[in-house]
C-alpha positions as a Markdown table, in Angstrom:
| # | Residue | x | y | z |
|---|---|---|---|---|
| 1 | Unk | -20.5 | 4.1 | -16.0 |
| 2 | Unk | -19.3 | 1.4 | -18.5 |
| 3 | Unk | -15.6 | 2.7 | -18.0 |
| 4 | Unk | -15.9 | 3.1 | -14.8 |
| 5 | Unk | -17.0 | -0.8 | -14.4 |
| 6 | Unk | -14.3 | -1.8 | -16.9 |
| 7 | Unk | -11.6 | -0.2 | -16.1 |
| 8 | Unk | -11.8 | 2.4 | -12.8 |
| 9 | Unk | -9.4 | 2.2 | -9.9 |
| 10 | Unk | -10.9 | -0.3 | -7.4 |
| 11 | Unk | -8.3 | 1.3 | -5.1 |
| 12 | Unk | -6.1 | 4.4 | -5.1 |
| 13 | Unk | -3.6 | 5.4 | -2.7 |
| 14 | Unk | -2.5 | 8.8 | -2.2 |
| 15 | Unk | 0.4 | 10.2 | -0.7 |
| 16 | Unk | 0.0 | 13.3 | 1.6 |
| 17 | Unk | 3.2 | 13.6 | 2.9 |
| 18 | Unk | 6.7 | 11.6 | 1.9 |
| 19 | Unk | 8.3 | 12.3 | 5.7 |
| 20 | Unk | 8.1 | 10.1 | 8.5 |
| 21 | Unk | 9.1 | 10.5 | 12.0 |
| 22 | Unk | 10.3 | 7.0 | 11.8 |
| 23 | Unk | 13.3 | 5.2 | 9.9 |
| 24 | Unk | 12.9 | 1.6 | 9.2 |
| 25 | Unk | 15.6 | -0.6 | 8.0 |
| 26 | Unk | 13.2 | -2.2 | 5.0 |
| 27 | Unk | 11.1 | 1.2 | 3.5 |
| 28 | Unk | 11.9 | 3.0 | 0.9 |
| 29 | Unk | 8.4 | 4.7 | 0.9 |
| 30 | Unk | 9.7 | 7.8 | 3.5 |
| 31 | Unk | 12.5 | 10.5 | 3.9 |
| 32 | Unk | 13.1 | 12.8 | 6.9 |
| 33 | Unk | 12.4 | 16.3 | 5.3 |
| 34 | Unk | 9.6 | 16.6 | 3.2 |
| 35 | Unk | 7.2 | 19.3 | 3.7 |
| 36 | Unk | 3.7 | 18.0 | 3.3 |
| 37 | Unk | 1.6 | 18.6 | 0.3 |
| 38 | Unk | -0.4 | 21.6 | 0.4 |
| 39 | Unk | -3.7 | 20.9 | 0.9 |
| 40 | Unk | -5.3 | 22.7 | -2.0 |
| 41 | Unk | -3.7 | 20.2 | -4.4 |
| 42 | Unk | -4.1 | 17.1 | -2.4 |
| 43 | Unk | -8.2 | 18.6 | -2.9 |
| 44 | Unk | -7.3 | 18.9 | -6.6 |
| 45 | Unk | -5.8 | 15.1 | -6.7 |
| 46 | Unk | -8.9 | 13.7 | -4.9 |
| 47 | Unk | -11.5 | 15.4 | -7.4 |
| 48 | Unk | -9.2 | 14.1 | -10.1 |
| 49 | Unk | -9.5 | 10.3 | -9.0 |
| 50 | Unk | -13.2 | 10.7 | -8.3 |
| 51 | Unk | -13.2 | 11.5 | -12.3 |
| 52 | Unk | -11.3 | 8.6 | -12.7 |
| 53 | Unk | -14.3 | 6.9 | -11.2 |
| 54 | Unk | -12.1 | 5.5 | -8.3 |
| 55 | Unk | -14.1 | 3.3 | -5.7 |
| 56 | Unk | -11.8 | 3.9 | -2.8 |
| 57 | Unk | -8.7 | 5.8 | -1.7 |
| 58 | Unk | -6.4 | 5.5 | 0.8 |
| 59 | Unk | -4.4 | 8.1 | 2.6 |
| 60 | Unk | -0.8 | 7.0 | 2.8 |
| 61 | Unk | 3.0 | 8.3 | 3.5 |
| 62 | Unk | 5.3 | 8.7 | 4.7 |
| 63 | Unk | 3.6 | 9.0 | 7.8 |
| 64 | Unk | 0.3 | 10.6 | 7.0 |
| 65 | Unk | -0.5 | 11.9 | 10.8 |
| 66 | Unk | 2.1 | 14.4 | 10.0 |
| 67 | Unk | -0.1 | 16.2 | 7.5 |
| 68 | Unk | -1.1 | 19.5 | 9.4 |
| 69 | Unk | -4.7 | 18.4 | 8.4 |
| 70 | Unk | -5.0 | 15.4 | 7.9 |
| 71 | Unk | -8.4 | 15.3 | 9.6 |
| 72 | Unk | -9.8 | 17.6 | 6.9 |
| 73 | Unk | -8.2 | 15.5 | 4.2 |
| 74 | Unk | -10.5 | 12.4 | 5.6 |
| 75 | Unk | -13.3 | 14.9 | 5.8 |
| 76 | Unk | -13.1 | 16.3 | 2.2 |
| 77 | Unk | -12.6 | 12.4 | 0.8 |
| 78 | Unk | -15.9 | 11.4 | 2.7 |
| 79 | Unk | -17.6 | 14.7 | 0.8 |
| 80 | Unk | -16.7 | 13.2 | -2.4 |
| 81 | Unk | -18.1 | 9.5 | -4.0 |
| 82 | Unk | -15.5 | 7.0 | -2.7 |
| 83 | Unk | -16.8 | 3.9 | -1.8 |
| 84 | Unk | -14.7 | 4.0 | 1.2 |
| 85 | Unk | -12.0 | 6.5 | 3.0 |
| 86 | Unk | -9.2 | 5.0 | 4.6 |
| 87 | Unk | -5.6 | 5.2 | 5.8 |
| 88 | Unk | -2.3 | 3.8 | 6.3 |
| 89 | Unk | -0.1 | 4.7 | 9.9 |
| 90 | Unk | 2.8 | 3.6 | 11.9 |
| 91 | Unk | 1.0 | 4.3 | 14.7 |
| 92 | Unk | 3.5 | 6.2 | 16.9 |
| 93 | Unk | 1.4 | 9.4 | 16.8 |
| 94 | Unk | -2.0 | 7.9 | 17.7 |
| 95 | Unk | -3.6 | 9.0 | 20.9 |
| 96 | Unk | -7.4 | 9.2 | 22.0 |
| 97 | Unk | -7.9 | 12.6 | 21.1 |
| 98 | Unk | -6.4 | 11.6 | 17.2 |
| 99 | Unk | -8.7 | 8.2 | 17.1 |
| 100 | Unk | -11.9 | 10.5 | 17.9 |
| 101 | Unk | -11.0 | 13.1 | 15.8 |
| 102 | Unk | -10.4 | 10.6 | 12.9 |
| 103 | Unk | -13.7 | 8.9 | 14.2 |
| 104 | Unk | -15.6 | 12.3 | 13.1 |
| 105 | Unk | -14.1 | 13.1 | 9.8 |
| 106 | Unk | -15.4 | 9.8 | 9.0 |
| 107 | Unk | -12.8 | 7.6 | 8.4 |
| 108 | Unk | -13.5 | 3.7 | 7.3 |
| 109 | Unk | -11.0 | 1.8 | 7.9 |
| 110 | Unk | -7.2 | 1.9 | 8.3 |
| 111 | Unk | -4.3 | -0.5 | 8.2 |
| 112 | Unk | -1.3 | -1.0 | 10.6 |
| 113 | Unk | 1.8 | -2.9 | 10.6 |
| 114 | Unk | 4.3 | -4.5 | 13.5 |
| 115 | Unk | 7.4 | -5.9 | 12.8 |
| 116 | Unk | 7.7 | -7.8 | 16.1 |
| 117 | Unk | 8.0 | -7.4 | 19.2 |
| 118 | Unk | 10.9 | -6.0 | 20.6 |
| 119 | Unk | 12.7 | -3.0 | 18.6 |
| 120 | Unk | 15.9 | -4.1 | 17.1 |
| 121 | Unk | 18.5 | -3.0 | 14.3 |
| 122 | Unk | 15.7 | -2.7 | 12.4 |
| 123 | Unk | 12.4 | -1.7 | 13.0 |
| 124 | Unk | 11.3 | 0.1 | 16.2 |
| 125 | Unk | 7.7 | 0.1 | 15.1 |
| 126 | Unk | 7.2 | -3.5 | 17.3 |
| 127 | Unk | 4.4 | -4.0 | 19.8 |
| 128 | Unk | 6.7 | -2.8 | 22.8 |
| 129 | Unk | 6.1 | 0.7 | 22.1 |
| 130 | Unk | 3.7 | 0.5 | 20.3 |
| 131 | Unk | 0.7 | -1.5 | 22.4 |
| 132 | Unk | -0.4 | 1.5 | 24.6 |
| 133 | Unk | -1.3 | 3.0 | 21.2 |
| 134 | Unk | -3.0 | 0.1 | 19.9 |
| 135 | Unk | -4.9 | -1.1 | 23.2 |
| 136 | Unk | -6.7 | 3.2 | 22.9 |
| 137 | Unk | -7.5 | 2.3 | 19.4 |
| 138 | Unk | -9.3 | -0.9 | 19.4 |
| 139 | Unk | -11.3 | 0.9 | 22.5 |
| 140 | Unk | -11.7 | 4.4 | 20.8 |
| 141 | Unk | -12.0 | 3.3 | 17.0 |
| 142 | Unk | -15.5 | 3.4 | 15.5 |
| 143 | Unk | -14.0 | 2.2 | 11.7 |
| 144 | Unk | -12.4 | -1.4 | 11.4 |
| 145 | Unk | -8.3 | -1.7 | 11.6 |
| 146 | Unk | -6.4 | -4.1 | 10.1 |
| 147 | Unk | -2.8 | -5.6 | 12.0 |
| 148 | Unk | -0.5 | -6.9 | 9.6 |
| 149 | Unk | 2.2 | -9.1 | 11.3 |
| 150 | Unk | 5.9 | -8.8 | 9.1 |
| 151 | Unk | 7.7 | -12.2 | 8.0 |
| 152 | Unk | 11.5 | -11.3 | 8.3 |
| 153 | Unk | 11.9 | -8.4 | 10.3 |
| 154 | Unk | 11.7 | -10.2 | 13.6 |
| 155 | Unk | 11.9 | -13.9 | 15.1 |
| 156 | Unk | 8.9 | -16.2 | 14.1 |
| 157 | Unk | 7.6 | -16.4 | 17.5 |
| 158 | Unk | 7.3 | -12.4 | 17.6 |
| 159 | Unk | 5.4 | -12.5 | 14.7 |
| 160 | Unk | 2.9 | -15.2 | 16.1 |
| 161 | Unk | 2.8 | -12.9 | 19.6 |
| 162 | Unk | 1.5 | -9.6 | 16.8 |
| 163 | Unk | -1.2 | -11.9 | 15.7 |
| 164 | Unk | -2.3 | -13.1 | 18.4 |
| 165 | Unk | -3.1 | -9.8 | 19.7 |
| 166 | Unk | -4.9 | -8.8 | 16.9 |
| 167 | Unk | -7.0 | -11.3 | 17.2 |
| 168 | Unk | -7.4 | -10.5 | 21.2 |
| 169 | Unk | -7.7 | -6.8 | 20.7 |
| 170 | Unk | -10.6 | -7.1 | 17.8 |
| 171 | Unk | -8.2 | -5.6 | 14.7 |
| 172 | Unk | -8.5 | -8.4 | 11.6 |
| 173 | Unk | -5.0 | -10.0 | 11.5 |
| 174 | Unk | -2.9 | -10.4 | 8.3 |
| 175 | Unk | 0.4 | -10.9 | 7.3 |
| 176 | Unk | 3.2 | -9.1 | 5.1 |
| 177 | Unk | 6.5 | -10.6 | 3.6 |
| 178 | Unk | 9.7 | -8.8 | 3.8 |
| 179 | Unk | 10.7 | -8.1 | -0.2 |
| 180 | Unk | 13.4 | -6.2 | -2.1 |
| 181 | Unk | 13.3 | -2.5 | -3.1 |
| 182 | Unk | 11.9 | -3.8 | -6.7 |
| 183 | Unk | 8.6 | -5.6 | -4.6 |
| 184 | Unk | 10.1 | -8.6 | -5.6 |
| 185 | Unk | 10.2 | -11.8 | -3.3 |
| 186 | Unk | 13.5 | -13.3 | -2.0 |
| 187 | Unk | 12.0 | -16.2 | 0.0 |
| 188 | Unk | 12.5 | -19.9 | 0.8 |
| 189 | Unk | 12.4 | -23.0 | 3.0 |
| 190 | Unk | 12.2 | -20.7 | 6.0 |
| 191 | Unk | 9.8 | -18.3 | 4.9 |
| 192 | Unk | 6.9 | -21.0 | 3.8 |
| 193 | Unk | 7.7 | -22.6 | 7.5 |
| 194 | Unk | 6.8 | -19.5 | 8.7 |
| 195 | Unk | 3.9 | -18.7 | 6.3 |
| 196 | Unk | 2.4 | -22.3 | 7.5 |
| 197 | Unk | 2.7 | -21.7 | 11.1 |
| 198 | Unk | 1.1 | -17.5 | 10.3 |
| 199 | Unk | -1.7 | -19.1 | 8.0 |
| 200 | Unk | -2.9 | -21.3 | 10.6 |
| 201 | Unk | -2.5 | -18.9 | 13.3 |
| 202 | Unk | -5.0 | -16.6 | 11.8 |
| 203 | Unk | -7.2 | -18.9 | 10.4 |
| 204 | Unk | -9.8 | -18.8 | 7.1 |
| 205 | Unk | -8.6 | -14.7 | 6.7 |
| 206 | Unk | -5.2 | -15.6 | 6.1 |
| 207 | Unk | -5.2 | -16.9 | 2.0 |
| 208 | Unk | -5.2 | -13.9 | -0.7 |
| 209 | Unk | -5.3 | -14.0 | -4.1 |
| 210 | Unk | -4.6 | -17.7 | -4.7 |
| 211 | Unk | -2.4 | -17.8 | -1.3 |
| 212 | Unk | 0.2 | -16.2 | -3.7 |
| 213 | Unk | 2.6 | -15.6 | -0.9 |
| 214 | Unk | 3.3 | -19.3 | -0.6 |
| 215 | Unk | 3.1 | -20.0 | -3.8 |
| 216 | Unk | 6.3 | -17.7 | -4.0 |
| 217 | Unk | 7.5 | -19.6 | -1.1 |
| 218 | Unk | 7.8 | -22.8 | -2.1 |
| 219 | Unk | 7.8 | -22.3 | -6.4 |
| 220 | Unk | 9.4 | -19.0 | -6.6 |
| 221 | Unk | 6.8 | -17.6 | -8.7 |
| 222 | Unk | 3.3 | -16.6 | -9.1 |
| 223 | Unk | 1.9 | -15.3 | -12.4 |
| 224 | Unk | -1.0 | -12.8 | -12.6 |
| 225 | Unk | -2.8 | -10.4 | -14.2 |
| 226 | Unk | -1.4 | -7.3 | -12.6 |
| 227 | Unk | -4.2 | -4.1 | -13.5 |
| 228 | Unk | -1.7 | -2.0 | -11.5 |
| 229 | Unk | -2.4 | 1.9 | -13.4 |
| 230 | Unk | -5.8 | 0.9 | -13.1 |
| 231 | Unk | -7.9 | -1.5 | -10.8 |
| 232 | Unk | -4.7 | -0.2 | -8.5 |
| 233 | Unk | -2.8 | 3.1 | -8.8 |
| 234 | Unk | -0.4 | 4.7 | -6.3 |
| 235 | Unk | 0.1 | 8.8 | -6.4 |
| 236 | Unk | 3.4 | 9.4 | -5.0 |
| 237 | Unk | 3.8 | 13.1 | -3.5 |
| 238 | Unk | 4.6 | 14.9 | -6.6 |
| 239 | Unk | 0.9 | 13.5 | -7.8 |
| 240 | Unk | 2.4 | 11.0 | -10.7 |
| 241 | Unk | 0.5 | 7.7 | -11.0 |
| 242 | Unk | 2.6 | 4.8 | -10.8 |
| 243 | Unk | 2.0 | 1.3 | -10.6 |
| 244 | Unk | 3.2 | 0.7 | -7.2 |
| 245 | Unk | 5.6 | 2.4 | -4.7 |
| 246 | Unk | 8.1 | 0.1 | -5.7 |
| 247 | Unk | 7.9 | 0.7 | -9.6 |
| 248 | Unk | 8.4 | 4.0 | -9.4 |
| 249 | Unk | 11.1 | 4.5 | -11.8 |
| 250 | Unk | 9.1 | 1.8 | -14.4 |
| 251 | Unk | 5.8 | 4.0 | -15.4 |
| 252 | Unk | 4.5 | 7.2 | -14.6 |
| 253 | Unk | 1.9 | 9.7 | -15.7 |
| 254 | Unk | 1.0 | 12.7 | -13.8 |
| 255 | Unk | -2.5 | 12.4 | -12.3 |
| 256 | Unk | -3.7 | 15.8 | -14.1 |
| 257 | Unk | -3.2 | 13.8 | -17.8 |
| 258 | Unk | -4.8 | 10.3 | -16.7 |
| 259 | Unk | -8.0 | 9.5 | -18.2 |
| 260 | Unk | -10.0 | 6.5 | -18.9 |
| 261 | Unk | -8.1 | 5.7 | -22.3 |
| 262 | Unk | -5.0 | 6.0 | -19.9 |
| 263 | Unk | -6.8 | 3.3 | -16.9 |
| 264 | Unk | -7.7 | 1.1 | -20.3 |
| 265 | Unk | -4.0 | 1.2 | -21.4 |
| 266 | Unk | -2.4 | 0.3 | -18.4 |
| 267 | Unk | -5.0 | -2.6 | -17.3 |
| 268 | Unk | -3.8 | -4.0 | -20.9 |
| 269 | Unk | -0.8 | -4.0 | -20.7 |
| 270 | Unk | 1.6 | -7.0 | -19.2 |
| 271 | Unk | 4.1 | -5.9 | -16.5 |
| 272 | Unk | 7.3 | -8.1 | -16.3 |
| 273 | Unk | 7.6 | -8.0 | -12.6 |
| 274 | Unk | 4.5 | -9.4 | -11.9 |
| 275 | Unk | 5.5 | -12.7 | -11.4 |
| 276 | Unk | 7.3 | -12.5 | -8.3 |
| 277 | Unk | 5.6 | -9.8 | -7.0 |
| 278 | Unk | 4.9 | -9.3 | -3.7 |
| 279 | Unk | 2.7 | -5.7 | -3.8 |
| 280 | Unk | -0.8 | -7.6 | -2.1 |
| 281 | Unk | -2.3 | -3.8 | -3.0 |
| 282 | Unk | -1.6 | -4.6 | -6.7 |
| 283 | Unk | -2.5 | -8.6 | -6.4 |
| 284 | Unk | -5.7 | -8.3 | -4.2 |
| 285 | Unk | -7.2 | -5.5 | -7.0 |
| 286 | Unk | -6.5 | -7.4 | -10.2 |
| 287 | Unk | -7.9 | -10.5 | -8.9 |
| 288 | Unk | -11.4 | -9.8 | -9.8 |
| 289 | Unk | -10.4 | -9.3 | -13.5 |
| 290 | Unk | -7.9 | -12.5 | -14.0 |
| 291 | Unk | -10.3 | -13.9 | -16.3 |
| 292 | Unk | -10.0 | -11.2 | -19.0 |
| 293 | Unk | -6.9 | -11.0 | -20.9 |
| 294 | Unk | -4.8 | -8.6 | -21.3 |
| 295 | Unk | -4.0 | -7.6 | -25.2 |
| 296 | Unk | -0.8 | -5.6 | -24.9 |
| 297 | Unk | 2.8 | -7.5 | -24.7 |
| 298 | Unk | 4.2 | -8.3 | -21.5 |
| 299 | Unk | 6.6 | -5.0 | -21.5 |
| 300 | Unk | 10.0 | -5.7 | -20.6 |
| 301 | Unk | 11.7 | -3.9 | -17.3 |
| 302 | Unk | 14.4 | -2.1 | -19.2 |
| 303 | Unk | 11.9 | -0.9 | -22.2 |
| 304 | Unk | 10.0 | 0.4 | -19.0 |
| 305 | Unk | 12.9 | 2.1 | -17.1 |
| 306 | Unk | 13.8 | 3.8 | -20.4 |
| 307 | Unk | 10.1 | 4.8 | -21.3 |
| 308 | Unk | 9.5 | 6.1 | -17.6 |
| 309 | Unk | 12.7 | 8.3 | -18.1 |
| 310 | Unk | 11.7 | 9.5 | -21.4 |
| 311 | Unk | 7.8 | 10.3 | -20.3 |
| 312 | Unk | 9.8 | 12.0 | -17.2 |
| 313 | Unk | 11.9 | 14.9 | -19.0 |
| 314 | Unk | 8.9 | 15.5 | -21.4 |
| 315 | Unk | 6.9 | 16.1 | -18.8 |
| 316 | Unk | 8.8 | 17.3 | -16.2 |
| 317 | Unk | 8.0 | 15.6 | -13.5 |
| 318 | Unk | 10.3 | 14.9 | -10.8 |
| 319 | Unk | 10.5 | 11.8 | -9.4 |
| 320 | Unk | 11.8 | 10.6 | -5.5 |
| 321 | Unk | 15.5 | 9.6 | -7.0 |
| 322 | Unk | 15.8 | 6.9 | -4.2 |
| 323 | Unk | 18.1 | 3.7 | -4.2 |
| 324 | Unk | 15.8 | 0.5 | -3.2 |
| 325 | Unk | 15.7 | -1.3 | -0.2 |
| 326 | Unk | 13.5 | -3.7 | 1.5 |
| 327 | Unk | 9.7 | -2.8 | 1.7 |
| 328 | Unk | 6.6 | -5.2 | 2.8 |
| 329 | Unk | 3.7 | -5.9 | 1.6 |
């Protein structure tokens, strides 16, 4: 219990499937062939993060709706002691009979992104398409959803239409900033314009974690604890922690080997791209720890990269291979 308090994973997010059946312009999170992974050891990953004492866990892609049962996955997370059971979707492949079904294994909560409005060179997953879906949701929905409007994939004015519909349909608005490959921000003048004219948009909800995305804005950088590989781990589809999806080729254990000594490690230790981070998942889980230090050096990126490649062809494990792109957070 002491560990668990300490050190546990506030959140975890699981990947269920790397494929998507969309192909925007900014992720690097997806490909387009992928088979899902099997059940059985997606059961074996979730008993291993309820060891790890994890309070929640979060069903992620890829697009998860592609998991053949993905209903049983939310289901079997609910049997377990999770806190809370949720999920990440683009939203194409909602319908009413997938919100009710959802709705009955017991999902809690899940989180959505727009880029815009219209499609363009982009993104296609705008609020064109993509309103029908949403307008059954907030009717059929019995858990909370959360609309994240994107700075930089579409005009500022699209971005204000996104929340206002949030806001109009019931979903709790928020908003994510267009980064590079490495989660890092590339932002300026234009973007804290458009961060002021978001933050006041959606009101008291919009500030997290010290309202870090302006402070990257306007000073270019905003130091913090970051517990990612514990408060905060992401299990990528071969089931390797990492600290984030966009760190994947800077730490990773495989989730079978991870234990508490392993949680206390990585909340002590530094990571040199946590100044300019973006990753809110990462931000919004170490916040509640920022007053305890952290005793390990701040670990430089290449001493990472190298250490990731080493703990890689010991172990085995296979990672994605992917050059970055853009990503949002």
């Amino acid at each position: 219990m002491l560990d668990r308090l300490l050190y546990a994973p506030f959140l975890a997010q699981l990947v269920v499937i790397r494929r998507c059946n969309l192909a925007c312009g900014y992720c690097n999170e997806f490909d387009d062939r992928s088979p899902p992974v099997a059940y059985e050891t997606l059961l074996d990953r979730l008993d291993a993060l309820e060891r790890l004492g994890t309070f929640s866990v979060e069903l992620t892609g890829g697009e998860p709706l592609l998991h053949p049962r993905i209903f049983d996955l939310v289901a079997a997370a609910r049997a377990r002691r999770f806190h809370r059971t949720m999920m990440i979707t683009n939203g194409f492949l909602l319908n009413e009979e997938r919100v009710r079904r959802l709705n009955e294994a017991g999902l809690q909560a899940m989180q959505l992104s727009v880029d815009g409005v219209k499609p363009n060179a982009v993104t296609t997953k705008t609020l064109a398409p993509l309103r029908p879906k949403l307008e059954v949701l907030a009717r059929v929905a019995r858990f909370p959803v959360t609309l994240s409007a994107v700075i930089g994939a579409a005009p500022i004015d699209e971005v204000l239409e996104v929340v206002a519909f949030a806001k109009r349909v019931g979903f709790r608005p928020r908003v994510l900033v267009l980064h590079g490959g490495d989660g890092q921000m590339a932002a300026g003048e234009e973007t804290l314009a458009a961060l002021d004219r978001v933050g006041r948009a959606i009101g008291r909800r919009f500030s997290e974690s010290n309202d870090y995305r302006a402070r990257l804005a306007s000073e270019g950088s905003a130091p913090f604890k970051c517990r990612a590989g514990s408060r905060y781990v992401y299990v990528d589809e071969h089931g390797v922690v990492r600290w984030c999806s966009q760190q994947r080729g800077a730490f990773g254990v495989p989730l079978v080997r991870y234990d508490s000594d392993e949680l206390a490690r990585q909340f002590d230790t530094g990571k040199a791209c946590s100044a300019q981070c973006t990753v809110g998942c990462a931000r919004t889980n170490s916040a509640f720890d920022e007053w305890r230090g952290q005793a390990l050096d701040l670990v430089p990126a290449p001493a990472l990269a190298r250490r990731a490649s080493s703990s890689t062809s010991r172990e085995g494990v296979e990672g994605p291979g992917d050059a970055p792109v853009l990503g949002r957070y």
